[in-house]
C-alpha distance (Angstrom), angle and dihedral (degrees) to the residues before:
residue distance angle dihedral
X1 . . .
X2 3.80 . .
X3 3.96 114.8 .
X4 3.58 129.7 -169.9
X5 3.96 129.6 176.7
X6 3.22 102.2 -100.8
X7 3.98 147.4 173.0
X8 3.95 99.9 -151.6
X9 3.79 113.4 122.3
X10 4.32 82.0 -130.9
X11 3.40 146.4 52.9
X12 3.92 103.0 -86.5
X13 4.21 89.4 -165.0
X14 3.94 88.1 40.0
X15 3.49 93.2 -136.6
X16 3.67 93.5 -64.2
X17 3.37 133.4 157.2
X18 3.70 119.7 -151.2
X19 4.12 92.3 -119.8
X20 4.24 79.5 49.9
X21 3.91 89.6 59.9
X22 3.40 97.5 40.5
X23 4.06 84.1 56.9
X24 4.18 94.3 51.2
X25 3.98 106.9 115.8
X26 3.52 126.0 -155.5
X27 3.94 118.8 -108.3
X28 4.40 107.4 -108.9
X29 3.86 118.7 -98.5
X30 3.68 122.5 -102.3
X31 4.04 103.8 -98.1
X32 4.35 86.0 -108.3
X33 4.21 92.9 40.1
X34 3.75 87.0 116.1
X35 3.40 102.8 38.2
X36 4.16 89.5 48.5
X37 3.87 86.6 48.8
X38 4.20 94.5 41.8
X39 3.74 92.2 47.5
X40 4.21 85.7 48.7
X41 3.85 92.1 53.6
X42 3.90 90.8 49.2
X43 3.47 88.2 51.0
X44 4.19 103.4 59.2
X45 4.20 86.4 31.4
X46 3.78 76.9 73.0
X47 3.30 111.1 55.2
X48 3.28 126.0 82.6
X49 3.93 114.0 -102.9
X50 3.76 98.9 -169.1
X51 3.83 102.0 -174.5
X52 3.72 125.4 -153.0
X53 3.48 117.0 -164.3
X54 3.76 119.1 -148.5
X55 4.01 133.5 -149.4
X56 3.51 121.5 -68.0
X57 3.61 105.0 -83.4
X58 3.83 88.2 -177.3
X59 4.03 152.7 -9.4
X60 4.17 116.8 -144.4
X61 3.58 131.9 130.7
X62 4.05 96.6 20.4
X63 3.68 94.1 -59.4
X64 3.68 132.0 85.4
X65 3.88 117.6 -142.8
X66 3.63 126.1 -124.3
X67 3.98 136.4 -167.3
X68 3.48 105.3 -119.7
X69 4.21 125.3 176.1
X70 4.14 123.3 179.4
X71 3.60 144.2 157.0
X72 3.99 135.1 -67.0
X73 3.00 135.3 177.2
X74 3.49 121.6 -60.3
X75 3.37 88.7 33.7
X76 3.72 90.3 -78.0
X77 3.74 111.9 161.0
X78 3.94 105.1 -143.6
X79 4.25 129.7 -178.1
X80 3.54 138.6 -150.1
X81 3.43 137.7 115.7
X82 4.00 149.5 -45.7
X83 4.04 114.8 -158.9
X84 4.19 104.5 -165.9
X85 3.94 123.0 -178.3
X86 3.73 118.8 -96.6
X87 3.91 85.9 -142.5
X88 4.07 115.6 87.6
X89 3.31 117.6 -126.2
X90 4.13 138.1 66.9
X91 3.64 118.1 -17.7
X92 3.86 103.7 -127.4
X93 3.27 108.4 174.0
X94 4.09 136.1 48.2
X95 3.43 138.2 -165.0
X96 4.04 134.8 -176.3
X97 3.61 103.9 -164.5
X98 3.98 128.2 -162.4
X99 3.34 132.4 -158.3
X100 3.59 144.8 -149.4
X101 3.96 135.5 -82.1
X102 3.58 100.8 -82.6
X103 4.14 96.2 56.7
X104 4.08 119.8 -113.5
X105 3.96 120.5 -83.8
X106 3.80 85.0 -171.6
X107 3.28 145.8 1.4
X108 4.08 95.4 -89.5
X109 3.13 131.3 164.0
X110 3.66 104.6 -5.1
X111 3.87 87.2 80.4
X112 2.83 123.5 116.7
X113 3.78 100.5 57.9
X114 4.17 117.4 -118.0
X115 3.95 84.2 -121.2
X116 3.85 136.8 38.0
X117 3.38 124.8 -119.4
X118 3.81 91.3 33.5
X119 3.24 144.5 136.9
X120 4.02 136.3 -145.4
X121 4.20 149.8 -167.1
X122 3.81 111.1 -151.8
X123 3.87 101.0 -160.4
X124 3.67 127.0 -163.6
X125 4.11 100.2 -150.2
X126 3.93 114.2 -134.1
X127 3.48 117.6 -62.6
X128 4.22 99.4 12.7
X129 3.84 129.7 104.2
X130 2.51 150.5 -53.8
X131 3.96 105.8 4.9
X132 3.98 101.9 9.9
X133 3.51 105.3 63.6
X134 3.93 109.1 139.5
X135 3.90 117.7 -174.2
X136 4.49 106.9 -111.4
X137 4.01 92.4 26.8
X138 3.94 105.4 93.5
X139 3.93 111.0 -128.2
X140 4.48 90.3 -147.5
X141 3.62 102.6 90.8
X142 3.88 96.6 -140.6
X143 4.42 79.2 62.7
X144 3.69 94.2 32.5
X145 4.15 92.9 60.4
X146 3.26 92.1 46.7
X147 3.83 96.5 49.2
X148 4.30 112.4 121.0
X149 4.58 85.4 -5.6
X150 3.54 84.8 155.6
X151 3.86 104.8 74.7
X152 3.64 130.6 33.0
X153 3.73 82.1 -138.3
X154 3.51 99.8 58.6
X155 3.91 105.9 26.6
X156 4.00 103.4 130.7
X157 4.16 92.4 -134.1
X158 3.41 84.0 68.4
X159 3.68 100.4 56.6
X160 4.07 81.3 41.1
X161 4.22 86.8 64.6
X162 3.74 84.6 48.4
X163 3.73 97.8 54.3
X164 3.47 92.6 56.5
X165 4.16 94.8 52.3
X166 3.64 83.6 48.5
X167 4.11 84.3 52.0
X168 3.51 88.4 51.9
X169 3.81 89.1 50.7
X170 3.75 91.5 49.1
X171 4.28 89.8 54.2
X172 3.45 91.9 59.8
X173 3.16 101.7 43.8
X174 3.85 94.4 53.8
X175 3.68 92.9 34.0
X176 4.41 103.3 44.0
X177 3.86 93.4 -171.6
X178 3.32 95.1 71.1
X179 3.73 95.9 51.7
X180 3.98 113.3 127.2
X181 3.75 138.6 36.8
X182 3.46 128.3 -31.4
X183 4.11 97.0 10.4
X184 3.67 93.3 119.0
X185 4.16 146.9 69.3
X186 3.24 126.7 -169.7
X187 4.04 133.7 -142.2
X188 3.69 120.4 -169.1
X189 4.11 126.7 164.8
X190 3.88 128.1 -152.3
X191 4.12 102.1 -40.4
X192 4.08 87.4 18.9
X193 3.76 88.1 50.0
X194 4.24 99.6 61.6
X195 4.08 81.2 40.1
X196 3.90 95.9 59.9
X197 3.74 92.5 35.0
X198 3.83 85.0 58.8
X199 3.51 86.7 36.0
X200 3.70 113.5 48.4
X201 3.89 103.7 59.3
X202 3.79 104.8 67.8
X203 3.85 95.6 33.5
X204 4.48 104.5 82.1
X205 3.70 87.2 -171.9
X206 3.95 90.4 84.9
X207 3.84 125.3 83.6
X208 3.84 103.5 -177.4
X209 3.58 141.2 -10.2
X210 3.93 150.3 -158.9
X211 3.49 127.9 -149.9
X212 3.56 122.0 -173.1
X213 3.51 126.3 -157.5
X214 3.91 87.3 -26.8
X215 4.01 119.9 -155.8
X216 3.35 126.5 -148.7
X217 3.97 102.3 55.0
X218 3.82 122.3 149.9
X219 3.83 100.7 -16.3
X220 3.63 96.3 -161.7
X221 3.55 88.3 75.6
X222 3.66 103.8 25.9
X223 4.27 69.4 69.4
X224 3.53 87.7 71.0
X225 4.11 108.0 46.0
X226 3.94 121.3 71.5
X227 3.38 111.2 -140.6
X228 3.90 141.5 164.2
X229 3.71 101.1 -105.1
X230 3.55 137.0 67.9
X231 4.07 92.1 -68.9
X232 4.15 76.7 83.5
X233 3.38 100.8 59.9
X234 4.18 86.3 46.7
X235 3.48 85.6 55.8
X236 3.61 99.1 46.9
X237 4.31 90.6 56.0
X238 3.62 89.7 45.3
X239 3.47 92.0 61.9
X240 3.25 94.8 63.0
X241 3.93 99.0 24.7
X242 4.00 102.9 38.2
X243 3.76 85.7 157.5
X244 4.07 81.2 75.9
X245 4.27 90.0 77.6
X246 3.70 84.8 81.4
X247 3.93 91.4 63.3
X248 3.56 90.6 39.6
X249 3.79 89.5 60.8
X250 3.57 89.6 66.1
X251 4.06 91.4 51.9
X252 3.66 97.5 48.8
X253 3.88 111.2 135.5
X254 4.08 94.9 -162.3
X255 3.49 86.9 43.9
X256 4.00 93.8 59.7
X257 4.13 86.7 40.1
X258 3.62 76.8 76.4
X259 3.41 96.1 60.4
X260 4.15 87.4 47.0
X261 3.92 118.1 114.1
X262 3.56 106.0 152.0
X263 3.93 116.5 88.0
X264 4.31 111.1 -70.7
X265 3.78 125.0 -157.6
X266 3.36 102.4 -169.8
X267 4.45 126.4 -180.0
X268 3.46 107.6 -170.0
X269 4.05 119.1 -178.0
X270 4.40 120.9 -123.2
X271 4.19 73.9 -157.1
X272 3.52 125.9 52.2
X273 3.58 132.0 141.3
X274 4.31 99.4 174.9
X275 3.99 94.5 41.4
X276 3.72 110.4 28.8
X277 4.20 105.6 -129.2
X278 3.97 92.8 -127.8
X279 3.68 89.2 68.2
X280 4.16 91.8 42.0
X281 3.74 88.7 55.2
X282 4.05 98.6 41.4
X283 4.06 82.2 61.8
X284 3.94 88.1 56.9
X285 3.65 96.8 35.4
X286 3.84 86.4 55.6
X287 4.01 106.1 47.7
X288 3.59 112.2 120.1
X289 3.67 96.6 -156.2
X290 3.35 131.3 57.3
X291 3.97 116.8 -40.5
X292 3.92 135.5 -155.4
X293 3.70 114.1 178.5
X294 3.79 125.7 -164.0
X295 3.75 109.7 -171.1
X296 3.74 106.3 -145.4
X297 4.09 117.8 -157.9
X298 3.56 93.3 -133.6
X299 3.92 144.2 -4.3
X300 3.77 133.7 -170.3
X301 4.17 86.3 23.3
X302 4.03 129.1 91.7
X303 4.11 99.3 -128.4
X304 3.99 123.7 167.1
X305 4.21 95.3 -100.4
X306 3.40 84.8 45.6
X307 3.72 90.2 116.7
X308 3.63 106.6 39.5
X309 4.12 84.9 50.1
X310 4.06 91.7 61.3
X311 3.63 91.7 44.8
X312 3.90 89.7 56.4
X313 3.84 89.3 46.9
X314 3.76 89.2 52.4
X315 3.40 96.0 53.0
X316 3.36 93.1 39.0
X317 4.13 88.7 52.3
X318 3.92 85.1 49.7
X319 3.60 97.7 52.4
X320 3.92 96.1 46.2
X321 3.77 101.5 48.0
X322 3.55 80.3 45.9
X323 3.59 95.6 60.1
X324 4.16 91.8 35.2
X325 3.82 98.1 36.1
X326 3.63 110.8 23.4
């Protein structure tokens, strides 16, 4: 087991071992989880996306970076941003790229792109920073997972999944080339991580995918481990609303891996404080398609190898979109 000095009042690798999180299954789908999740993705590849693409706000990394702002559903008008290549020619490569549970001010990390000649929408989901704030959906994440619990129907994570097909939409719109099935990957970190996994399997238009660190894996007994990160505040309602597991059935991240054919990077922490590993690895232990695994030492937590470990999962990102995508 992984151990760092710590101040957390709990066990941030919950006594795991990595054979032990390699073992954790993912809870069964609701007989009508596809069919609620199909009839979803129908829904936002109907509306109408209409992208506007901002100035250049920057050029690094062989792309230059736009402002870009479309449709979701709802009628929602979210922001975020479009990376395009520097180099003329055919786009042949897109990405939709989600981010973590406290919104994007930037574009960070993410660029540069996994492949050349690529292009990208950075989305900020409803209700997160920078570009996505809606008024009524809290921007806090301990508010924001919380936000419409009550119904399957209204539960805001759900909405989330759609802004990102919408994204998608949006891409290919701006960027014609990649019209069409299988043009795209996807990369998605912590909060963006449960949202793809919930995302990618109903939605043909995707090729390959990384999630990082995902959230939202096997809820039952996410139920059962304090954490740091918005998992608490979960917790917290369902103490006093248990009725809530049935909606969380529906928005169960290793319960969609199942659902998962295309190719599935996935880097899931032995040491995690914000997204407890157990859940991380029931996403990979679920995918139904093929699997890489790259088991991280830590995630959500400055440690000295740090460094060196997101420079392996860079190349490592590089070198299996490559083989997927390229």
């Amino acid at each position: 087991m992984t151990s760092f000095v710590h101040d957390f009042p709990f066990d941030p690798a919950y006594g795991h071992t990595l054979d032990d999180l390699r073992a954790v299954p993912a809870p069964p789908a609701p007989e009508d989880f596809a069919a609620f999740w199909r009839a979803r993705y129908e829904a936002a590849l109907a509306v109408d996306t209409a992208p506007e693409l901002g100035p250049v706000e920057e050029e690094r990394d062989g792309v230059r970076i736009h402002s870009v702002t479309y449709t979701s559903v709802g009628g929602v008008r979210l922001g975020g941003w479009v990376a395009l290549p520097l180099e003329a020619g055919p786009v042949r490569h897109g990405f939709v790229i989600g981010h973590g549970y406290g919104g994007r001010q930037d574009p960070g990390p993410e660029v540069p792109l996994p492949l050349p000649g690529s292009a990208a929408i950075l989305p900020c989901v409803r209700g997160m920073v920078t570009r996505g704030t809606v008024e009524g959906i809290p921007e806090v994440s301990s508010a924001h997972v919380l936000h419409g619990i009550a119904s399957r129907d209204t539960y805001v994570i759900g909405d989330c999944v759609a802004d990102l097909w919408c994204a998608a939409s949006a891409l290919q719109e701006l960027v014609p080339e990649l019209a069409g099935p299988g043009r795209l990957g996807y990369l998605g970190e912590s909060f963006g991580g449960g949202l793809g996994a919930l995302a990618l399997p109903w939605d043909p238009r995707f090729a390959a995918a990384q999630l990082t660190v995902p959230t939202f894996g096997n809820h039952p007994l996410r139920l059962t481990l304090p954490c740091a990160g918005s998992g608490e505040a979960v917790r917290g309602y369902h103490a006093d609303h248990p009725e809530v597991v049935e909606v969380l059935r529906y928005f169960d991240a290793a319960t969609a891996a199942g659902f998962v054919e295309l190719p599935t990077l996935v880097a899931a922490a032995l040491f995690d404080p914000y997204v407890p590993p157990p859940g991380q690895f029931a996403v990979h232990n679920a995918l139904a398609g093929p699997a890489e695994l790259r088991v991280l030492e830590a995630g959500h937590f400055e440690h000295e190898g740090l460094a060196a470990e997101v420079a392996a999962l860079v190349a490592a990102r590089r070198e299996f979109f490559g083989k997927h995508l390229g």
